[in-house]
N, C-alpha and C positions, 0 to 999 in steps of 0.2 A: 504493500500500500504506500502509494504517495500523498503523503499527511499536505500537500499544497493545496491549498485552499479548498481542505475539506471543513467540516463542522462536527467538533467533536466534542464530549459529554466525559469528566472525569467525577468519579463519587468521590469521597474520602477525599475532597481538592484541597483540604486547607491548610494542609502542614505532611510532613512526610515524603511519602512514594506520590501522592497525589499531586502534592504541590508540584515536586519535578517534575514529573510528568507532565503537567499542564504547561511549567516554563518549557520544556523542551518544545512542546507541540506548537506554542505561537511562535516560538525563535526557528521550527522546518517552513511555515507559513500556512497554520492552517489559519482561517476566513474566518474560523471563531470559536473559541474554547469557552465552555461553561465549567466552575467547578460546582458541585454542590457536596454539603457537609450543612452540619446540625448547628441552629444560627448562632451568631456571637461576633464577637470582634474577628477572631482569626479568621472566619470563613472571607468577612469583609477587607479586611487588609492584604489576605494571599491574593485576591482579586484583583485591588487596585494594584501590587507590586508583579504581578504576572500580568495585566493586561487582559483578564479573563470576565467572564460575567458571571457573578456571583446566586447561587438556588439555594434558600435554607430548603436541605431535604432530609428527614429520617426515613433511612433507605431500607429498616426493616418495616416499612408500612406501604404496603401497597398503593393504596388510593396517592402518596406523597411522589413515590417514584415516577407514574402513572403523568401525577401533574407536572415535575420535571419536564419529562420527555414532551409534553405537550406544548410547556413553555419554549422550550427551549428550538422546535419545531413552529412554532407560529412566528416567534421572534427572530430567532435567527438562520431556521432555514432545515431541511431533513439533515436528520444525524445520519451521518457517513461512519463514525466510530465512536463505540462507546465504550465506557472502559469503568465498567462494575468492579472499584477498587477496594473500596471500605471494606475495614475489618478491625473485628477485637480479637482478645484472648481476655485469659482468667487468671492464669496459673494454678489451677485448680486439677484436682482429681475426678476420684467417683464422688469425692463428698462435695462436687458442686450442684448446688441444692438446684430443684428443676427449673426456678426462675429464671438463672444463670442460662441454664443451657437453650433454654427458651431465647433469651438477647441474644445467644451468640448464635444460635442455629438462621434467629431472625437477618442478619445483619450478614455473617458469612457464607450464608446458601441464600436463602430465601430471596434478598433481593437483587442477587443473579437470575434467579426465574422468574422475580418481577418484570426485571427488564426486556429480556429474552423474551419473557409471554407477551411482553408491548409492543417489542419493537423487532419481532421476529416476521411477525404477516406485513409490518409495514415496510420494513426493509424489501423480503420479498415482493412484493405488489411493486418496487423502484428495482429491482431487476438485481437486488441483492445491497451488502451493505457489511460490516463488520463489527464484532464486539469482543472484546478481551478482557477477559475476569482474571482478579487479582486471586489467585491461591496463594501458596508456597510450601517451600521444599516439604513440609510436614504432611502434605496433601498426595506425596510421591513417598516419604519416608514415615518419618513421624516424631513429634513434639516430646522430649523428657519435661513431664510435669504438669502438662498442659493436655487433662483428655479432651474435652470439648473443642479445645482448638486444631487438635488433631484429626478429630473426625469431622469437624466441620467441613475443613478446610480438602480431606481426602473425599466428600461429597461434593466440593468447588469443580474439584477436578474432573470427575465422574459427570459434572453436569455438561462441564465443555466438552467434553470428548461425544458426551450424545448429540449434543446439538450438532456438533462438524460433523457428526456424522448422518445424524437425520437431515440437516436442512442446507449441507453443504452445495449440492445440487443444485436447490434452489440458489443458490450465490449467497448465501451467509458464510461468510469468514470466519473464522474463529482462533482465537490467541489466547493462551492460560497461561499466567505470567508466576511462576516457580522460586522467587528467592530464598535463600536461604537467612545468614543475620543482616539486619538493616539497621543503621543507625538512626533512628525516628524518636517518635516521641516516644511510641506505644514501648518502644526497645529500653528506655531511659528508667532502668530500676536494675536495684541490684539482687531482684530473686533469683535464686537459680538457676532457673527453669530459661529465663529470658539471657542467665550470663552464659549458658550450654550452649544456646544458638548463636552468641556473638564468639563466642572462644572459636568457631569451629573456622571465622576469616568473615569479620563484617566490614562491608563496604557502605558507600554512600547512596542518598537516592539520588542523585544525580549518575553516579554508577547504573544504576538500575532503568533509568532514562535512560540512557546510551543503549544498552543490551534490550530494551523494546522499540525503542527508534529502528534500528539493525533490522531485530525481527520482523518488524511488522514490515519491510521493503522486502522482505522475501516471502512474506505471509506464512509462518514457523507455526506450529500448533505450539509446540511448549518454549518458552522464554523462558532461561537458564541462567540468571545473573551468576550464577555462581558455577560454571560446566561442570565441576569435581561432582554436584549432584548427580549428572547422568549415571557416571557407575556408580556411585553408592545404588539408584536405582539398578542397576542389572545386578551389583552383589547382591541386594535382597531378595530381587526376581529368582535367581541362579539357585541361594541356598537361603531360605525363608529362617532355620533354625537355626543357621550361623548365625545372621543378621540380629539376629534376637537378640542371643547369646552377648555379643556386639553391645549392642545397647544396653545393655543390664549392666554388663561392663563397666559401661562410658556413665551409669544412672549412679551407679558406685562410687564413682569420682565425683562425680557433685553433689549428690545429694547424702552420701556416707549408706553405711549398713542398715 
């Protein structure tokens, strides 16, 4: 995809992987970046400093996403790329109580299939269009400390893969963007859990722009900011009980006996 003067839709735009992302998108020359994120200062200032048009949206609420894409289509024109990036974590176990999994299912799945259920007949009925959901490597591997975020994020993955595969045909695109540690905000603690994933080689999101800029010109189903994940993927494919074993290991070292 050549991001020049398309019209593109980032979630999660107000700080982070979002924010780069949305800079990167108006400095290739797209025609008009929107970011939306849940309202406040931040969402308002990433705006004016990226040059973007600012959507307060809570993207695990249907009828919000819905008005997004609506707005964002009347105003500034059909979305060419959308890019379903928001996401939490917990750091949480089995004891995150249902609530928890309830936000995080809302917000790491669910409002991928919001968008997708909106804007998948309308892209196609424009003779196709693209969309790339923010997963990450845990969604391919998996999160020490973090189950919700783990299985969220392994249903992120599972949803893009159906879609490029049911509606590829029709010209939907599809890109599932895989990082492993990011220096963000969400990253900015010192629990375990979040210091396993930076130990393992964190880069920046401006990093992370670059390596989906790349991908999306060749149209890549999975964006790898970090390649070393591919073969960890094939060692876990290859021997499933290694792989475990591996990690129990590595859960040892940070979180002790």
């Amino acid at each position: 995809m050549d991001l020049t003067d398309k019209v593109v839709v980032v979630t999660g735009g107000a700080s982070g992987i979002g924010a780069a992302l949305a800079t990167r998108f108006v400095a290739e020359g797209a025609a008009a970046v929107a970011i939306a994120d849940l309202p406040g200062a931040d969402l308002t200032a990433a705006a004016d400093r990226i040059g973007a048009t600012a959507i307060a949206t809570d993207v695990s609420d249907e009828d919000q996403v819905i008005a997004l894409i609506d707005r964002v289509e009347n105003d500034l024109g059909p979305i060419d790329l959308f890019c379903s990036n928001a996401g939490i974590g917990t750091a949480m176990g089995l004891d995150a109580p249902n609530e928890v999994w309830q936000d995080i299912w809302g917000i790491n799945l669910m409002a991928h299939v919001y968008a997708a259920r909106a804007l998948v007949p309308r892209m196609t009925e424009r003779g196709g269009g693209y969309l790339m959901n923010t997963a990450s490597a845990a969604g391919l591997l998996t999160n020490l400390g973090d189950a919700p975020y783990s299985v969220t994020k392994h249903a992120a993955v599972a949803l893009a893969e159906w879609i490029a595969i049911t509606h590829g045909d029709a010209g939907i695109r599809v890109s599932c963007l895989c990082p492993q540690g990011v220096r963000t905000p969400m990253t900015d603690s010192d629990d375990p859990a979040v210091q396993a994933v930076l130990s393992q080689g964190a880069i920046e999101p401006e990093d992370v722009a670059d390596s989906v800029v790349a991908a999306l010109a060749e149209e890549q189903f999975l964006i790898l900011p970090h390649p070393e994940v591919a073969g960890y993927a094939q060692k876990r494919a290859g021997d499933h009980g290694r792989w475990i074993g591996g990690m129990r290991k590595l859960q040892r070292y940070f979180f002790g006996d």
